[in-house]
C-alpha positions as CSV (number, residue, x, y, z in Angstrom):
1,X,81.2,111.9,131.6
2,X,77.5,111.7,131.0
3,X,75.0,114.5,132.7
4,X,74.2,112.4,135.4
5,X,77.5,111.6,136.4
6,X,78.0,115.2,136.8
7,X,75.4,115.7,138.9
8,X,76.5,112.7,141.3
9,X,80.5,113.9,141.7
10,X,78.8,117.3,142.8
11,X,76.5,116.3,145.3
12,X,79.1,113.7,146.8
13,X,81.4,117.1,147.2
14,X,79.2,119.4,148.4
15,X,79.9,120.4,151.8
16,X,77.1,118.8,154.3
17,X,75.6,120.2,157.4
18,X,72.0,121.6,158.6
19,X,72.0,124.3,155.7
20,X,72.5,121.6,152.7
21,X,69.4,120.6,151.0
22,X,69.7,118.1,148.5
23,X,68.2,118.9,144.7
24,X,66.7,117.0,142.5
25,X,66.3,117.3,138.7
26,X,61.9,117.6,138.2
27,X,60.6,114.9,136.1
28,X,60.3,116.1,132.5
29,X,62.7,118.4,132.5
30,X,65.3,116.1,130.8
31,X,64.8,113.6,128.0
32,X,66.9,110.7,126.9
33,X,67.1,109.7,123.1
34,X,66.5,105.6,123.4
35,X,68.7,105.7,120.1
36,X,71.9,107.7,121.4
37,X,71.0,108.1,125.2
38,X,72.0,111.8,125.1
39,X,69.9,114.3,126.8
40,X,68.2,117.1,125.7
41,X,66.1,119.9,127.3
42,X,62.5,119.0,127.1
43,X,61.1,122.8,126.0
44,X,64.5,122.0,123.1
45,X,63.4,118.8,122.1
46,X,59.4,120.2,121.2
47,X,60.9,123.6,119.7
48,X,62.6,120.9,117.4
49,X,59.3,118.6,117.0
50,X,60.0,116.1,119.2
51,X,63.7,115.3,116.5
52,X,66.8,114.5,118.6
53,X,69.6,116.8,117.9
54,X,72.6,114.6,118.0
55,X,71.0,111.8,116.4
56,X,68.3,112.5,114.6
57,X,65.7,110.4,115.8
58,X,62.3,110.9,115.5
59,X,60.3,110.8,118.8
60,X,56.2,109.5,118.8
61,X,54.0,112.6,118.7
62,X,50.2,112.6,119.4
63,X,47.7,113.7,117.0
64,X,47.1,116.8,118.5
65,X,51.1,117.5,118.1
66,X,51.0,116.7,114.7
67,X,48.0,118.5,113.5
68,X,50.3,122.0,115.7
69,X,53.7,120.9,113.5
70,X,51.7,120.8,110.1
71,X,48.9,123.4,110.1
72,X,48.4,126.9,110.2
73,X,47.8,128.4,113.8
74,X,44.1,129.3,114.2
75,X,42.8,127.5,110.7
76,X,42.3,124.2,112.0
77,X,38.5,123.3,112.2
78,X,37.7,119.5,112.9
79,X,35.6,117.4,111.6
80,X,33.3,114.9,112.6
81,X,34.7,115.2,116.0
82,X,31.1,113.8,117.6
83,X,31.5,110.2,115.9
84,X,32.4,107.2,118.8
85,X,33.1,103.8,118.6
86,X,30.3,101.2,119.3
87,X,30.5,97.5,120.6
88,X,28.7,95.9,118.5
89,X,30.0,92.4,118.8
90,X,30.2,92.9,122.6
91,X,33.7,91.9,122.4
92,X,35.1,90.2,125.6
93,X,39.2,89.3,125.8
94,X,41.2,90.0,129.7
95,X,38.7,92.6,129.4
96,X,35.5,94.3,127.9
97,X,35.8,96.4,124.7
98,X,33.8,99.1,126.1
99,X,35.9,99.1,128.9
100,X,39.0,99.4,126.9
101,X,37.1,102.5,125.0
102,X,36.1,104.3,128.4
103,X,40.3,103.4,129.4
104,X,42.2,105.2,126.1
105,X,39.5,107.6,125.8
106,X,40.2,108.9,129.6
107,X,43.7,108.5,128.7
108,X,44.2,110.3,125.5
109,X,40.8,112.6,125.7
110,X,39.9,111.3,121.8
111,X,36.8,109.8,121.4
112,X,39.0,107.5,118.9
113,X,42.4,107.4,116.8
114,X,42.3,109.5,114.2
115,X,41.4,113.3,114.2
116,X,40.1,114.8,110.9
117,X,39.2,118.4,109.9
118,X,40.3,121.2,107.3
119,X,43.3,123.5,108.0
120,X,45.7,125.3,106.0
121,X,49.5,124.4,105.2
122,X,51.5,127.4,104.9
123,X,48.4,129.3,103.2
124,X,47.2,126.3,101.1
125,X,44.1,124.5,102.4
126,X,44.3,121.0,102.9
127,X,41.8,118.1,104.3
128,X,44.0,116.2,106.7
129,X,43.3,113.3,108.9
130,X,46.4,112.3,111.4
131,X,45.9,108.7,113.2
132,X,47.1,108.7,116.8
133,X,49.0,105.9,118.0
134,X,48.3,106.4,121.6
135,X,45.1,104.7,121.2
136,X,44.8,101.5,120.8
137,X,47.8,101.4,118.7
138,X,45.9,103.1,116.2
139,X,43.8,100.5,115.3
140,X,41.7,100.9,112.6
141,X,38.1,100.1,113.7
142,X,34.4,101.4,112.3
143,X,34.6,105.3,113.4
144,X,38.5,105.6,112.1
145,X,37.1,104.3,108.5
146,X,33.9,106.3,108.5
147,X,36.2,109.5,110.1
148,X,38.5,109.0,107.3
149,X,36.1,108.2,104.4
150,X,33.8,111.7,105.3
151,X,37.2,113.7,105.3
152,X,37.7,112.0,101.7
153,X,34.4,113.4,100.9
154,X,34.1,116.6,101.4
155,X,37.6,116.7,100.1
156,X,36.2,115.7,97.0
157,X,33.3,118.2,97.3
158,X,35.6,121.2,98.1
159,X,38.3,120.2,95.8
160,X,40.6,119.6,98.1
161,X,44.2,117.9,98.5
162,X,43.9,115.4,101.2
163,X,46.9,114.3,103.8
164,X,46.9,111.3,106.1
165,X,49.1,110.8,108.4
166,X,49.5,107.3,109.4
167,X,50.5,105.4,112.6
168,X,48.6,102.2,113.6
169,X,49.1,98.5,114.0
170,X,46.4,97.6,111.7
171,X,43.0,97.0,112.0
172,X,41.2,96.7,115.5
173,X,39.9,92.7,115.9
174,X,37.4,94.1,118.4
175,X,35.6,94.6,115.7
176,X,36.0,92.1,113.7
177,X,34.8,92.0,109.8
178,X,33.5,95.9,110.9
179,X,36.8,96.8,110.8
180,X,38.3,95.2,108.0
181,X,35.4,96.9,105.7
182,X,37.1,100.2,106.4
183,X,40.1,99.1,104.0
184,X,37.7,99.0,101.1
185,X,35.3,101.8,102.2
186,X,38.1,104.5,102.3
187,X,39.5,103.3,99.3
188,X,36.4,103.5,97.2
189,X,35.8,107.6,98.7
190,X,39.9,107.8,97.5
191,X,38.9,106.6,94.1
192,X,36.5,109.2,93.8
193,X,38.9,111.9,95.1
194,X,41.2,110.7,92.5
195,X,38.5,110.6,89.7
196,X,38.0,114.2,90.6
197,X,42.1,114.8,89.7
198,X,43.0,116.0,93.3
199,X,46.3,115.2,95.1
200,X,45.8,112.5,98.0
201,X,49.4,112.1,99.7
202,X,50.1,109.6,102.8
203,X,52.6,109.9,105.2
204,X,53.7,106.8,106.9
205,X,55.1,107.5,110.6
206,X,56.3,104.8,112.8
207,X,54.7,102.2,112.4
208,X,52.3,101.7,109.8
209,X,51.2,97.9,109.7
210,X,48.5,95.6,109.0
211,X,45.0,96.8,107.4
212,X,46.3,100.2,107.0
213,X,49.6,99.7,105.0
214,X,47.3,97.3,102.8
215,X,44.8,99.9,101.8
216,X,45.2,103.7,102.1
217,X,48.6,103.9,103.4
218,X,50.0,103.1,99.6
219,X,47.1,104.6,97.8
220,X,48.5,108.3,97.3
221,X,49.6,110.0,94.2
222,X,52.9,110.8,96.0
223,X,54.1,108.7,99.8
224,X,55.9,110.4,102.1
225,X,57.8,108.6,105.0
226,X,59.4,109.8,108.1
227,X,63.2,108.6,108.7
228,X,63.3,105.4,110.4
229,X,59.5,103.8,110.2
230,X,58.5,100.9,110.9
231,X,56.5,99.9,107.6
232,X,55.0,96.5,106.4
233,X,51.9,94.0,106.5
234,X,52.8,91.2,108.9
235,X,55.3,90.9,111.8
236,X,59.3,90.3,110.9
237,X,59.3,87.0,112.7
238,X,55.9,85.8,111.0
239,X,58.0,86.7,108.0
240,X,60.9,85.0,108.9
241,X,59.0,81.5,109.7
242,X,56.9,81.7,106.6
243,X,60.4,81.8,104.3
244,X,62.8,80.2,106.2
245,X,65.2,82.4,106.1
246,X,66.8,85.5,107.8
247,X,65.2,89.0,106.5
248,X,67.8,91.8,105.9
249,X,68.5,94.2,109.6
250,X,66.6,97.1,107.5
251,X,64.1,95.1,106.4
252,X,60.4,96.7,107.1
253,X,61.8,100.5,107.3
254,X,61.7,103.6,105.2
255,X,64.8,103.0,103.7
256,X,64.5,100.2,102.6
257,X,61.1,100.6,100.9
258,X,62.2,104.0,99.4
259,X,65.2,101.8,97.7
260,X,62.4,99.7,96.1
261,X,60.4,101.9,95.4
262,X,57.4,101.7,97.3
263,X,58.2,105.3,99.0
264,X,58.6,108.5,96.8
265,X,60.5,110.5,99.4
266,X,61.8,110.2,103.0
267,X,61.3,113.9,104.9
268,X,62.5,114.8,108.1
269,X,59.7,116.3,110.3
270,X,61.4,119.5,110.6
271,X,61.1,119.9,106.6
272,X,57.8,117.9,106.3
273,X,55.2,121.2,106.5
274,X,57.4,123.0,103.9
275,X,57.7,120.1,101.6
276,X,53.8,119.1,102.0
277,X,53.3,123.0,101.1
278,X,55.2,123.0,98.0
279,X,53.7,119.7,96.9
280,X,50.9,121.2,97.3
281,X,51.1,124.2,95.1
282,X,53.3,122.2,92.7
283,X,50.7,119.9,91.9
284,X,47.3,121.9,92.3
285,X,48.7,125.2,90.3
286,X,45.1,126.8,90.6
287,X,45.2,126.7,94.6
288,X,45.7,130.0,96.0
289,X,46.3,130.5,99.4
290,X,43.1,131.6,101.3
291,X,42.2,133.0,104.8
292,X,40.7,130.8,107.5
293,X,37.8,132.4,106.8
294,X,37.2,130.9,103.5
295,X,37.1,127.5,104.2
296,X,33.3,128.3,105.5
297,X,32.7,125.5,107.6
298,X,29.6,127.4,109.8
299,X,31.7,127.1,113.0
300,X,34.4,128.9,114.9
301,X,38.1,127.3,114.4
302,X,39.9,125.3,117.3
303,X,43.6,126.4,117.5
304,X,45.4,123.2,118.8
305,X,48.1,123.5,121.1
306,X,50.4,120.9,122.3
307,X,48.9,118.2,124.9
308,X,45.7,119.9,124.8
309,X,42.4,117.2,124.0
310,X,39.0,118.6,124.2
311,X,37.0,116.1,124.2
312,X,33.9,116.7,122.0
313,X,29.5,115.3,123.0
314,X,29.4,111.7,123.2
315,X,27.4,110.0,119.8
316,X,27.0,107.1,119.0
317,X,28.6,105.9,115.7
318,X,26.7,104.1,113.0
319,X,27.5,102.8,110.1
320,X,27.5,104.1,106.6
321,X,25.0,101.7,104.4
C-alpha cells in the first residue's frame, strides 16, 4: 500500500461531523523518486544530497547546491560574479534573447549558468566552476566561456587544481559563432593550466551534451561522472537516423562510457567531496591544507547555503580579444 493510499483509507474512516477538519499534506514536504516512485522526506532527501534512498537516483541540484555539497563552509569566494550576458546579434526566435535573459535571470537569480570562484575541499584549495542547468539548460554562451576561461587563469597563476562541474545542453545558438568560440578559448587557458603541471578534473552530471562534451568536458587529467548521466555530442535519435540502426538502451550514459573508457571513475555524490579531496592531495603532494584566509582574494567570503542566489551589480560583458 503506497503512502497515499494510506492517507485516503484514513480520511474515508474518520468519523465526520462539525469538529472534523480535513488535512492536507503541505506541498514540499514529500518527494517522489521519478525512478522508483517512493517517497522520501524532503529535509531526508537534501541531508542525503538530493540521492534517493531506495534507489539511488540522483536528483538535479542547482549551482548554488552544488558549490554547499563540495566546498568548505565559509571558504567559498566567487569570482567574476559581475560579468552578464550581451545580445549582440539581437537574436529574435517565439521571443527576444534579452527577454529570455531578464526571464531565467528572475528565475534562478544568476546573472548566467555557471558560477565560478575559489573554495576549499576538505582543507585543500581548489578553483571550481559548477554550470547550472536551470538556466537555459546550461547553455554555453560568451560570459560562461569567458567565466570559465578567467577561473582557468588564475588557477594557473595561483597554482591551483581546477574542478568543473558540468551540466548543459551545449552551446547557446543565441549567440551564434560567439558561443561556439568558447570551446576553443577555454581549451587554450586549460592548455596552459596543464603546461603549468596542475590537476584539471571534470565532472560530468546529467547531462552533458553538445559544445561542452566536445571541448572541456573530456579535457581533464582524471573524469569523473555521476551514476546515471546523460553524456554525448548529438541526440540518440539523430544518432540512430544517421546509422541506421538501433543504439544499445545504455547507450549515451556513464556506464557505458566508463566501459570504454572515456570516464575514469563513476562516484556517487555522497562520496564525490571525499574522493575529489583525496585526488587532490594524491596528485598535488605539495598542497597543504590552508585557512580561508590564505586564499587572499581582497574580499570577504560568501558562505552559500541551499536555494540562496544573491544576485551580484549588473555589467555588461565583453569580450576577451
Amino acid at each position: 500500500m503506497s503512502l497515499f493510499d494510506w492517507f485516503a483509507n484514513r480520511e474515508k474512516s474518520a468519523p465526520m461531523g462539525p469538529e472534523h477538519q480535513e488535512r492536507e499534506i503541505a506541498d514540499g514536504l514529500w518527494t517522489k523518486c521519478p525512478m522508483c516512485g517512493v517517497l522520501t522526506y524532503t529535509k531526508d532527501l537534501q541531508a542525503n544530497q538530493k540521492v534517493c534512498f531506495e534507489c539511488d537516483h540522483h536528483f538535479r541540484v542547482n549551482s548554488n547546491e552544488r558549490i554547499a555539497q563540495l566546498i568548505d563552509r565559509e571558504t567559498w569566494q566567487p569570482l567574476n560574479a559581475h560579468l552578464r550576458p550581451d545580445d549582440p546579434l539581437k537574436f529574435k526566435d517565439r521571443k527576444k534573447y534579452s527577454d529570455r535573459l531578464r526571464e531565467y535571470q528572475a528565475k534562478t537569480s544568476l546573472n548566467d549558468a555557471v558560477q565560478t570562484g575559489l573554495g576549499c575541499v576538505d582543507g585543500y584549495p581548489v578553483a571550481l566552476a559548477v554550470m547550472d542547468f536551470e538556466f537555459m539548460g546550461g547553455s554555453m554562451g560568451s560570459v560562461v566561456g569567458e567565466k570559465i576561461t578567467r577561473l582557468l587563469e588564475e588557477a594557473t597563476r595561483r597554482g591551483l587544481p581546477a574542478i568543473v562541474v558540468c551540466a548543459s545542453g551545449g552551446a547557446r545558438m543565441q549567440e551564434g559563432m560567439l558561443s561556439l568560440m568558447q570551446m576553443a578559448k577555454i581549451s587554450g587557458a586549460l592548455q596552459h593550466h596543464q603546461e603549468a603541471g596542475l590537476l584539471y578534473i571534470p565532472l560530468l552530471t546529467h547531462p552533458t551534451t553538445g559544445g561542452v562534451i566536445a571541448s572541456f568536458a573530456m579535457l581533464g587529467d582524471i573524469i569523473l561522472a555521476e551514476p546515471k548521466a546523460t553524456i554525448g555530442f548529438a541526440g540518440r535519435r539523430v544518432i540512430e537516423q544517421t546509422l541506421r540502426e538501433k543504439l544499445p538502451d545504455d547507450f549515451q550514459t556513464s556506464e557505458y562510457l566508463l566501459s570504454y573508457g572515456f570516464v575514469d571513475a563513476i562516484v556517487p555524490r555522497t562520496q564525490l567531496k571525499k574522493t575529489l579531496s583525496q585526488l587532490v592531495k594524491m596528485h598535488q603532494p605539495e598542497a597543504q591544507k590552508q585557512d580561508k584566509r590564505d586564499l587572499d582574494l581582497h574580499r570577504e567570503p560568501l558562505d552559500i547555503t541551499l536555494n540562496s542566489h544573491p544576485m551580484a551589480p549588473e555589467e555588461s560583458h565583453h569580450l576577451k580579444s
